[in-house]
Residue, then its C-alpha position, 0 to 999 in steps of 0.5 A: x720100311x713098314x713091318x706088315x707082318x705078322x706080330x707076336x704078342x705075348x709070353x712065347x716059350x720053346x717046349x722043344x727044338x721043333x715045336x713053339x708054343x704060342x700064347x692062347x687067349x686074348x690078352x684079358x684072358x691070360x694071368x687070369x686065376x683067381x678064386x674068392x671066398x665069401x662070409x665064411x666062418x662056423x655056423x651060427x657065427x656070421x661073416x661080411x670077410x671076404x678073401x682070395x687065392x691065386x688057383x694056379x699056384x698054391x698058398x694060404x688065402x689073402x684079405x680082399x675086403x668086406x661085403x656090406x651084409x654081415x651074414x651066412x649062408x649067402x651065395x654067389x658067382x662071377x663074370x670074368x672080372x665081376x662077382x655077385x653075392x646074394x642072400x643069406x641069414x643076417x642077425x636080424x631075421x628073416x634072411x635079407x635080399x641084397x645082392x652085392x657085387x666086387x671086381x674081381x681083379x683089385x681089392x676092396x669092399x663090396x658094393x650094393x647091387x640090386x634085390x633078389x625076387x624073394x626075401x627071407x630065403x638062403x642057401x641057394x646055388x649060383x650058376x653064371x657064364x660071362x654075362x648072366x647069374x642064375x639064382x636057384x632054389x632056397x630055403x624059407x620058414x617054415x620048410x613048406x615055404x622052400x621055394x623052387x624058383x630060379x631068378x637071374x642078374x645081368x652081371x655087368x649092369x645093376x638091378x633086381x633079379x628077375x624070373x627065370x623059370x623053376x627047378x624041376x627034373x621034368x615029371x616035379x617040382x624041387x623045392x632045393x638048397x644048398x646044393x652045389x653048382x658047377x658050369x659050362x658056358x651054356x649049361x649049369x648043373x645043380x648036384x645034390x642038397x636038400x629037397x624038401x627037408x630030405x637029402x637028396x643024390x639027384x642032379x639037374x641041369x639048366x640052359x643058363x642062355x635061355x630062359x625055362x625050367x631045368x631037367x633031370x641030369x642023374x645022379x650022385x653015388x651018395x645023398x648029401x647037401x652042402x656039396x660044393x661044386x667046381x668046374x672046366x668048360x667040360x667037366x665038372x668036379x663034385x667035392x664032398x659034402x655032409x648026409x646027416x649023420x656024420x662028415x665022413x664022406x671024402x669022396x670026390x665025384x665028376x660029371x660030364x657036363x654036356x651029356x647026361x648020366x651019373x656021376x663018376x668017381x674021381x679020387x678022395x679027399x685027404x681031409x672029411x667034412x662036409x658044407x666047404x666052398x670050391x673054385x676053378x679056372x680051366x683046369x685046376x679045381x681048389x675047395x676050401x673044407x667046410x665044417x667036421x662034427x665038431x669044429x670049422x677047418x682050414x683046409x684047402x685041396x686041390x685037383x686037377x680037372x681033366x684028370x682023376x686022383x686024389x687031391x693034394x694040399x693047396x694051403x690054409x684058409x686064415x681065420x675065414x673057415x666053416x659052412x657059413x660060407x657054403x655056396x658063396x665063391x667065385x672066381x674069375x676064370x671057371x667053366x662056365x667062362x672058357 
């Protein structure tokens, strides 16, 4: 009278008369997809909106709430079910230090989380896996003050940043922002940016696991910042970004995260422009378009991972659009959490 065998929990489907596929992923896993945009809108024009998409299927962005900070140029990352925010330009310079946090699963308005090391600096890239957010690099007035630190947050608990090592590519120092960040559960890698006040084409990696400095990984095929960055577990994608003398670039880049090397092309995007936010889960990668010369846009496209071609039309971003919100997304289910 006692069923001691084994029980299947969960959504089952038949994909042929022989084969059964069963559920993958604990139960906190499956359903996961969400991918949320942060303090977007057109330079110089400052924003505390959050919003939200579902990755898997496609559609327009939904309100998730507000960030305590009105600001651009922030940026963030997530765990499974946390998102950070941090930095940024705020009306009343120099930049400000506060990290905010949200849950990822419901909607509401942020709360304050803890400091970052510096104050006045903004636009770094965030890499994160479930348990630790790396902030890295930023920009300080005058350029000369640009700082090459990494600090990192312990996601699920409240606090200040604390130090973690420097950008380096092993023979210098790289004073970087506003580059893009892509991730696997033990490796971030930073793609291209400023350098300095120069555009720069180069790639450098990180144990986000250990503490130390990063590491030449290789290079873009063009030099540019504002390259928002999306991943898989294993390979990361590389949408476009802006190279100083015009937002025409619509090229579609990868990398393989685990190994070293350049990156490789992957397809176009249909739409140009340049300094756009990119979420992921494990297989689908969405970018919402930053800025073209002369205006903010409301696309979203997207690609799938671990194939390549150009991308197709997810949906429209509402009124959150622009570079403001460069850097400064998440979602619950990207590479560096499979």
């Amino acid at each position: 009278g006692i069923d001691e065998g084994v029980v299947i929990d969960g959504y089952t489907k038949i994909n042929s008369p022989g084969v059964m596929y069963f559920p993958t992923g604990d139960t906190s896993q499956r359903g996961r997809g969400r991918g949320v945009f942060v303090a977007n809108a057109v330079s110089p024009t400052m924003s505390n909106a959050i919003s939200y998409i579902d990755i898997q299927s496609s559609g327009n962005t939904v309100d998730f709430g507000d960030l305590t900070v009105t600001l651009r140029y922030g940026a963030g990352g997530s765990s499974a079910t946390r998102g950070l925010s941090g930095g940024g330009v705020t009306p009343s310079w120099p930049a400000n230090n506060v990290i905010d946090y949200y849950t990822l699963a419901t909607t509401g308005n942020a709360q304050e989380y803890g400091d970052l090391i510096e104050s006045g600096s903004y636009g770094k890239a965030c890499l994160a896996n479930s348990t630790r957010l790396l902030w890295c690099g930023g920009y300080s007035v005058p350029a000369s003050n640009n700082t090459n630190t990494v600090s990192y947050s312990t996601i699920a608990s409240l606090g200040n940043a604390t130090d973690f090592g420097d950008l380096s590519d092993g023979s210098s120092y790289l004073r970087r922002y506003l580059a893009g960040g892509i991730q696997s559960p033990t490796r971030g890698i930073l793609v291209g940016g400023y350098s300095g006040s120069a555009y720069t084409n180069s790639m450098v990696y990180i144990s986000i696991t250990t503490l130390g400095n990063s590491a030449n990984f290789g290079d873009l095929s063009y030099t540019a910042a504002g390259t928002p960055g999306a991943s898989s577990s294993t390979r990361g994608v590389i949408f476009p970004g802006y190279n100083g003398s015009n937002y025409n670039t619509n090229s579609i880049e990868y990398v393989t995260i685990a190994s070293t090397g350049n990156a490789v092309d992957f397809g176009d995007t249909a739409h140009t422009g340049g300094y756009g936010q990119a979420v992921s889960n494990s297989s689908r990668a969405v970018m919402g378009h930053g800025i073209t010369p002369s205006t903010g846009t409301n696309y979203m496209e997207f690609v799938t991972i671990a194939t390549t071609g150009n991308a197709s039309d997810f949906g429209d971003m509402g009124v959150h659009t622009g570079d403001s919100g460069n850097n400064n997304n998440c979602s619950d289910s990207h590479g560096g959490l499979s």
